[in-house]
C-alpha positions in Angstrom: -157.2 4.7 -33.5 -158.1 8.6 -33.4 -161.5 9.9 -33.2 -162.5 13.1 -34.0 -164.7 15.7 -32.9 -166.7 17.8 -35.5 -168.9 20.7 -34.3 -171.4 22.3 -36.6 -172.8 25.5 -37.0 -175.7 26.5 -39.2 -172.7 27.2 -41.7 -171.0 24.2 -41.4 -167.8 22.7 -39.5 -166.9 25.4 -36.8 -163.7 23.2 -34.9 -162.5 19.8 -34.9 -160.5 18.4 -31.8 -158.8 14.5 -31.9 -159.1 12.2 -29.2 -157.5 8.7 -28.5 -160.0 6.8 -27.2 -164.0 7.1 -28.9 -165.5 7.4 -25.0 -163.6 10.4 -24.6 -164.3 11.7 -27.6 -168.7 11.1 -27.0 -168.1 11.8 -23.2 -166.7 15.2 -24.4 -168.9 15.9 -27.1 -171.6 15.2 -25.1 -170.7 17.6 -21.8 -169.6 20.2 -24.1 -172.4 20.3 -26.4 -174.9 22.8 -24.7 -172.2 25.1 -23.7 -171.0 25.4 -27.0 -174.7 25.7 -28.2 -175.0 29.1 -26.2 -171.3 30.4 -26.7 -170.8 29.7 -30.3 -174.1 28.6 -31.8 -172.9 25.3 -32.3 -176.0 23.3 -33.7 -174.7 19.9 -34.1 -171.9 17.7 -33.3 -170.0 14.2 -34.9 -167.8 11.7 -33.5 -165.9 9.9 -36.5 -163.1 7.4 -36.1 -160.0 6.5 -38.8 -162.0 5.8 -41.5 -164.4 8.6 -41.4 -167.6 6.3 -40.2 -169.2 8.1 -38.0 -169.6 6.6 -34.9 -172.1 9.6 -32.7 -174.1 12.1 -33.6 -176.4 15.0 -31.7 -177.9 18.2 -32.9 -180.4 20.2 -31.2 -183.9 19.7 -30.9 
């Protein structure tokens, strides 16, 4: 099963990446999160799997 990575801007989806495994994918979205925050004003970020359930969620406080 894919899962997919969907950062958010305040305009809407700014990248998606694909990972194989759904701790990747949150271990990734999680490290990354901040960093993109600063360097692309990424405001929010979604891991969905196959079906399109989403299966994490973050946005900034």
């Amino acid at each position: 099963m894919a899962f997919t990575v969907i950062w958010y801007g305040r305009q809407g989806i700014v990248d998606k990446e694909t990972f194989d495994a759904e701790k990747t994918a949150k271990d990734h979205a999680i490290s990354m999160f901040q960093t993109r925050n600063g360097d692309d004003g990424i405001v929010a970020v979604e891991v969905r799997n196959d079906n399109g359930a989403v299966v994490f969620s973050h946005a900034e406080s």
